[in-house]
N, C-alpha and C positions, 0 to 999 in steps of 0.2 A: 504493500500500500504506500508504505513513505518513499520509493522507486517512482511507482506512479504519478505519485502528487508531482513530482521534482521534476519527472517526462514533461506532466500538463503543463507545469510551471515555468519551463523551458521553449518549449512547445509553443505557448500563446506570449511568450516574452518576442520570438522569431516573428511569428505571426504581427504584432508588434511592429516590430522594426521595419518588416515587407509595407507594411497600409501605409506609414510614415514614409518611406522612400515614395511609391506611388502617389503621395497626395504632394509628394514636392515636385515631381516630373509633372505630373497635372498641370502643378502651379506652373510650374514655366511653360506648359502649353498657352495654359490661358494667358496670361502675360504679354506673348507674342501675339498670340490673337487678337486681346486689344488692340497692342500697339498697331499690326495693321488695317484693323477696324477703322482706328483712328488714323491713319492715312489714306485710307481711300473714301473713307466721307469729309477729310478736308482737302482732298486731293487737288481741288478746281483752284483753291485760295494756299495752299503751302508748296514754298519749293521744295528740292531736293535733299536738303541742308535739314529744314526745319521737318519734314519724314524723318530725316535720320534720326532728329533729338529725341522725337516720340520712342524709337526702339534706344537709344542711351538710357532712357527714364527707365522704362521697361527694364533694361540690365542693371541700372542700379538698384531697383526695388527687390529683385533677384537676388544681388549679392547680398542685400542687409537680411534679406529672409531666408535662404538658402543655402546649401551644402556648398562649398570650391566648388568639385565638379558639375555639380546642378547650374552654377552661378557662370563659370564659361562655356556649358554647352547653349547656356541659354544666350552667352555673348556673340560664339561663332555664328545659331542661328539666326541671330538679328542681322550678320552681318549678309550671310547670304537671304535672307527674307525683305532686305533691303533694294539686295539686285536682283535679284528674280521677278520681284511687284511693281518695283518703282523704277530701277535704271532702266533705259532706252538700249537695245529693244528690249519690251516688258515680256514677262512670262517666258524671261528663259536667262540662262546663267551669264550667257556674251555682255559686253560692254559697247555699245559702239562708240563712248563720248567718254576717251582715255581719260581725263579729266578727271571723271565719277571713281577712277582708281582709288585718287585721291583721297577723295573723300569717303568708298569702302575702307581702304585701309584707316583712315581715322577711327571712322567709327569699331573696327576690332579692334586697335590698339586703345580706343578711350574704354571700350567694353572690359577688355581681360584687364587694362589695371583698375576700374573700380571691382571688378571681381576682385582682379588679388588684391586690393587694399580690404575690400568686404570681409574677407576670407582670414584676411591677419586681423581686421578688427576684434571679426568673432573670437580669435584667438586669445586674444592680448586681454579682453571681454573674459572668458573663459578663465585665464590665467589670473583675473584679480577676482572674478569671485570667489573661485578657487584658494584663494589666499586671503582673501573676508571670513570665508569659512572657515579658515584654520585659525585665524584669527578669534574668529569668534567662540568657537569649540574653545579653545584654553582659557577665553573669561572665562565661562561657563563650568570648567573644570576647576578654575581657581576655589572656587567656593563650596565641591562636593566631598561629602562626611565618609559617604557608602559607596562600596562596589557597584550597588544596585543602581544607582545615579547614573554613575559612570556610565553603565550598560544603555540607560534608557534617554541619556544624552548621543550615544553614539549611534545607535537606531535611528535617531533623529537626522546625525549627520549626515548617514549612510543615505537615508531616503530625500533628504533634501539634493546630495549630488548626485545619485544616479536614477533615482524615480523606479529605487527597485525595494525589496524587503533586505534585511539584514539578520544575522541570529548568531549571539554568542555565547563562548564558551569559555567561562574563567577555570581556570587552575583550582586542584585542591591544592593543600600545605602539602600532602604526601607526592605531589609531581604530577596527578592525573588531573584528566580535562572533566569539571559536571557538566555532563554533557544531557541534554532533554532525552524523555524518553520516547519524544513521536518522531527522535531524528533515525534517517533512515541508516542502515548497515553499511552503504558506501560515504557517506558524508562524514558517516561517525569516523571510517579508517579516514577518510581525507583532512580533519580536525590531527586526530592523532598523528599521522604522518608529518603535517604542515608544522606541530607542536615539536613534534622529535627531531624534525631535519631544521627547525625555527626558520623557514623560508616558504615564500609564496608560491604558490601550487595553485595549478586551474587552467584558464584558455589564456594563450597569450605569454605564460610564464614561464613556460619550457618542460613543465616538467607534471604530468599528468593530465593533460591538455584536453583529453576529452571530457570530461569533466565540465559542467554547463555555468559554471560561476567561479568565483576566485576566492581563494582560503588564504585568510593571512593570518601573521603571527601579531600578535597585540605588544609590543614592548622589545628591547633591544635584544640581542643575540645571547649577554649575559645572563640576563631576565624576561625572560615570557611569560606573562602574568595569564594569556589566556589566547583564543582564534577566534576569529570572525569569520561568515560566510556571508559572499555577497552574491544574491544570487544571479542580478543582469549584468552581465558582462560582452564587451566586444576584445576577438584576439586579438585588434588592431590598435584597440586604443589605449596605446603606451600612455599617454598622457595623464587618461583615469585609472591605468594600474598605479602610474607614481603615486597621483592623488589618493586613490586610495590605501596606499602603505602609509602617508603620510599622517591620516584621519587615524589611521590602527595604531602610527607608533605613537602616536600624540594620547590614545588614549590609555594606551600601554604604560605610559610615564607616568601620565595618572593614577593608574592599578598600582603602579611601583612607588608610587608617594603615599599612596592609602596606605601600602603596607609597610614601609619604612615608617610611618606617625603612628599606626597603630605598634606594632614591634616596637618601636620608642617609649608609647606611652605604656605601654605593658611591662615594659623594665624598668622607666621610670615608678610605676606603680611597686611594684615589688620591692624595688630601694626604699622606697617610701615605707613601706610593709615593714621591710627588715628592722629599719633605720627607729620607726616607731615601737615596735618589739624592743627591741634594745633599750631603747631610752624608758617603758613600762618597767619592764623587769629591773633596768640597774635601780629605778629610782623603788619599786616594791620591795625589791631585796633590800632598800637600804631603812624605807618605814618598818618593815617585818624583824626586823632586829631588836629593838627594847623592847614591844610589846613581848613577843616570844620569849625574850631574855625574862620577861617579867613573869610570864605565865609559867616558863621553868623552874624560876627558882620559890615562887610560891609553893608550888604543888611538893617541889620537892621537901620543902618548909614542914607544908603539911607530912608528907610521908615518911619522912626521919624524923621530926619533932615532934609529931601531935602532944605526946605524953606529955612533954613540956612545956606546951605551949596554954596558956587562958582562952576559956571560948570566946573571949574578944578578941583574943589575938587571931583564931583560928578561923570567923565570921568576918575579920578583914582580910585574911588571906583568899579566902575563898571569894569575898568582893570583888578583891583582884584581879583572880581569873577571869570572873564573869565579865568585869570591864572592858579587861584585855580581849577577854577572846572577840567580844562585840564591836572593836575597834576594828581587830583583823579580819572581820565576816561583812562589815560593811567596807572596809579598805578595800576588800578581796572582789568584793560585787563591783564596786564600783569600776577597779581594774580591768576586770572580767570585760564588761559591757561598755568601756569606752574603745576597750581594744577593738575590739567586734563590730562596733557601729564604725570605730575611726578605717574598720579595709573591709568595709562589707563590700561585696562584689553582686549583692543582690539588695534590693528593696525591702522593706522590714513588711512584715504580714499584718495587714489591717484590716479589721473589723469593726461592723458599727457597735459604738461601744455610750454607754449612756458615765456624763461627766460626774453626776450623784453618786452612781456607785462605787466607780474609782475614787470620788473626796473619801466619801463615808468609810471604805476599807482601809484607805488609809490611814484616818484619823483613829479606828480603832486599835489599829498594830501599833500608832505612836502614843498611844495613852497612857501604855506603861511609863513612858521617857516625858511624860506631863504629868507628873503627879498634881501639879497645882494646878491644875486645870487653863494654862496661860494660852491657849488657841480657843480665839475665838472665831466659831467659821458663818459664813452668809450664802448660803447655796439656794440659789430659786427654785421650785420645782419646774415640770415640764420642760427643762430646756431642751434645745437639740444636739438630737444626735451625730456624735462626732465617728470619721473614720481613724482609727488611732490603733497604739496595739498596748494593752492595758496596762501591763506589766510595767511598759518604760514607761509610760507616762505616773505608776503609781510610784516607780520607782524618783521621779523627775519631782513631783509631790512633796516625797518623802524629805529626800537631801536637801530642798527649798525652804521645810518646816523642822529638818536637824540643827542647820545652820542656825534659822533663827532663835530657836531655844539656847544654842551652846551658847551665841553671842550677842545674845538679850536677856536682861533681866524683867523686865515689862509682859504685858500682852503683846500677843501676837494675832493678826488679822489675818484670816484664810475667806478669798471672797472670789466669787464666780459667778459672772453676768455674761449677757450678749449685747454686739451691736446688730448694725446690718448684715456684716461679711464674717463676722469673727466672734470666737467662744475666748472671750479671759479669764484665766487664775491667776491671783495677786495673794502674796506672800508678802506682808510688812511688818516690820520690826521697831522699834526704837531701842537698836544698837548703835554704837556708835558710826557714825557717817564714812561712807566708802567715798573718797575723796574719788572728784570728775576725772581727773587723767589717768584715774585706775580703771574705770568705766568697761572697757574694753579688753583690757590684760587680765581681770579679775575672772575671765571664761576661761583660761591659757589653763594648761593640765600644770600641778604643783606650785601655783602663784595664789595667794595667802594674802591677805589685810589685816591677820590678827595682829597685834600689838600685846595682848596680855597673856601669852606664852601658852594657850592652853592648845593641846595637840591637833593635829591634822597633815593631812597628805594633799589636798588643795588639787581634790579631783571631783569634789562632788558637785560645785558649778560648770565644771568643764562636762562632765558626764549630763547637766542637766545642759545643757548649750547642744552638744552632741545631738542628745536625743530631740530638742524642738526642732534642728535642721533634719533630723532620718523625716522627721510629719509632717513637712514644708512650713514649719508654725517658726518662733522667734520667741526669742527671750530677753526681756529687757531689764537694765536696772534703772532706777531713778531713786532722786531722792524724796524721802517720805516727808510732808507737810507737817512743822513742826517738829521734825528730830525723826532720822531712823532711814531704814533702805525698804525699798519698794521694787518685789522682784514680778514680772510679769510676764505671764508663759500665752502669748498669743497665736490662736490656731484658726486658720480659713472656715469656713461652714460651709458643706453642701450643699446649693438649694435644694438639691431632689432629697428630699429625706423617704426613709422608707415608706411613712406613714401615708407620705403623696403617691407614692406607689401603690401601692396596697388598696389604697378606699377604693378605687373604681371597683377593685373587682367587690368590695365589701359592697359598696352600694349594687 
């Protein structure tokens, strides 16, 4: 079947080219027709001169519309259609008035050079659109992200210079062509062959000639990114093979720049990867040191001394640990989940998730760490629903409403409203003031404002910064009216909420 298509498609391309030749010999019948129409109905009132100019017109309109050879056979027959109708004696080839030599020969010599002038215009015509287009093709290319682009810019090209179909086949990474599966058994080896020899193959190319279109290599001899098939081709028209190797190599460099940016950023990535690894762990290994030191020697406290020790002594020991270990379980989370979001290589999993019950779980896990009851929270009901993934966002909560406890001795304001676009939580304190040129730095992983020595690893605004950029949301800080920080976690709002979904089918 795909043999067949490629005969038909071959087949009525020929068919093609035949109607297009015959409607130009046509034209230059009709042409001369006129022209001597129009000298034997002005016959009575034009000399001999001014018949000729009638068939000069004639051959000029020829040359600007027509093939070279169409263009001087229609110049030769003007010249004999001249003396045959019009010179003395008429209706026949003699001369009798040597004179009219003359002026036949003018008229072929003004004939064949507006032909060949016609004939190099067209060229010259040819040549610069030809060079527009390539021209134009690499703007076009400057600006594309995907292979896929590539492919459907150079289709474009293809069809705009030969007024035929085009169809390509990029490279895998392993060295082979993806090649379609409705291409036929012989196109398929002529892709392959054209790939492995990285040279042009088809009608006109020397080298598998029978063959109804021309297979080129996409990209230089070092790098072939992929083959084209084109499928109108003429054996003769060196001119559109050059062209078209030029459109292939041009697109070729493009495939070769796609994959040199991507290979770039992909290693750039991974340095990145490492480079952040490295700098988690030296700075975890260097937090995890006192706490653990602390947690070892208490225990051990306990487990050599108890007998000697006071159950006060032994109720602050054991304080201890609980302290410690809860330093290093939120140290440890935080770590964990800034690493994660800082080289995720995939989008975080979001569901609609209601913003009430993420506040209210959280406030019940921190209640322990409130004993005074110092959060006070302002949650409206009904609000809407948000696309989020709950966790990080409980967790994004949590470190927003740790902080404020550790480094406020006051109430604490936990509030959650909408506007038009956006869902807010605000977290305020009256701790002391995060100075404006910290504004920004105070998100950086292990960058600290405390002043009164009390511990921290100065990941838990970086991890909460982290997480609002994974939910396309922000986080801002300001300062609080009247004394204090004011942290605000702002998130976009769906219009389509479920609920709008859903009633049609309820109603």
């Amino acid at each position: 079947m795909g043999r067949m298509k490629q005969c038909n498609s071959a087949g009525s391309h020929r068919v093609t080219e035949r109607t297009s030749t015959l409607l130009g010999w046509g034209e230059v019948a009709l042409l001369l027709g006129c022209a001597t129409a129009a000298g034997f109905l002005f016959d009575q009132h034009l000399s001999l001169t001014s018949q000729t100019m009638i068939y000069v017109l004639a051959v000029a309109v020829a040359s600007y519309r027509l093939s070279g050879p169409q263009a001087m056979a229609c110049a030769t027959a003007a010249a004999i259609a001249v003396n045959f109708f019009f010179t003395s004696p008429r209706w026949s080839v003699d001369v009798a008035n040597h004179g009219h030599w003359v002026t036949l020969f003018a008229l072929l010599t003004i004939a064949v050079l507006i032909s060949h002038l016609g004939a190099r215009l067209h060229k010259e015509a040819e040549v610069t659109r030809r060079a527009l287009q390539l021209l134009e093709l690499a703007s076009n290319l400057a600006g594309v992200a995907r292979s896929e682009d590539v492919c459907v810019l150079g289709q474009s090209a293809f069809q705009a210079a030969f007024q035929a179909p085009s169809l390509m086949a990029l490279r895998h990474p392993d060295g082979g062509l993806n090649l379609p599966q409705t291409l036929s058994s012989s196109d398929a080896d002529a892709m392959r062959c054209c790939l492995q020899e990285m040279t042009a193959i088809g009608r006109g190319t020397g080298k598998w000639s029978n063959l109804e279109a021309w297979f080129l290599p996409m990209g230089s001899k070092a790098d072939v990114r992929g083959v084209v098939k084109i499928q109108a081709s003429h054996a003769a028209d060196s001119t559109g093979l050059d062209h078209a190797k030029a459109l292939a190599a041009q697109l070729g460099q493009a495939l070769q720049s796609l994959h040199q940016t991507q290979t770039m950023q992909a290693a750039q990535s991974e340095a990145q990867r490492q480079q952040v690894q490295s700098t988690y762990l030296a700075a975890i290994s260097h937090d995890l040191r006192t706490p653990l030191a602390a947690v070892m020697g208490a225990a051990t406290s306990l487990q050599t001394q108890r007998d000697k020790l006071s159950l006060d002594d032994q109720n602050r020991l054991l304080a201890s640990i609980v302290s410690e270990t809860s330093f290093l379980s939120t140290l440890t989370e935080n770590t964990l989940q800034l690493v994660r979001l800082a080289n995720a290589t995939q989008t975080i999993q979001r569901d609609w998730e209601s913003m009430e019950e993420i506040v209210g779980t959280v406030l019940i896990r921190i209640r322990h760490r409130d004993r005074s009851r110092r959060i006070k929270s302002k949650v409206p009901e009904a609000l809407p629903l948000i696309k989020a993934d709950p966790v990080l966002l409980a967790q994004l909560i949590t470190n927003l409403l740790d902080n404020a406890l550790k480094y406020s001795n006051d109430s604490i304001d936990l509030s959650v409203h909408v506007d038009d676009a956006h869902l807010h939580v605000a977290v305020k304190d009256r701790g002391s003031e995060i100075p404006k040129e910290k504004y920004a730095s105070i998100f950086e992983p292990y960058t600290r404002n405390d002043l009164s020595g009390k511990r921290g690893a100065g990941l838990g605004l970086a991890l909460c910064r982290a997480i609002a950029v994974a939910h396309g949301a922000s986080l801002v800080l300001r300062r609080r009216s009247g004394g204090g920080n004011s942290f605000t976690f702002s998130m976009p709002l769906d219009p389509i909420q479920p609920e709008r979904l859903t009633s049609p089918l309820i109603s």
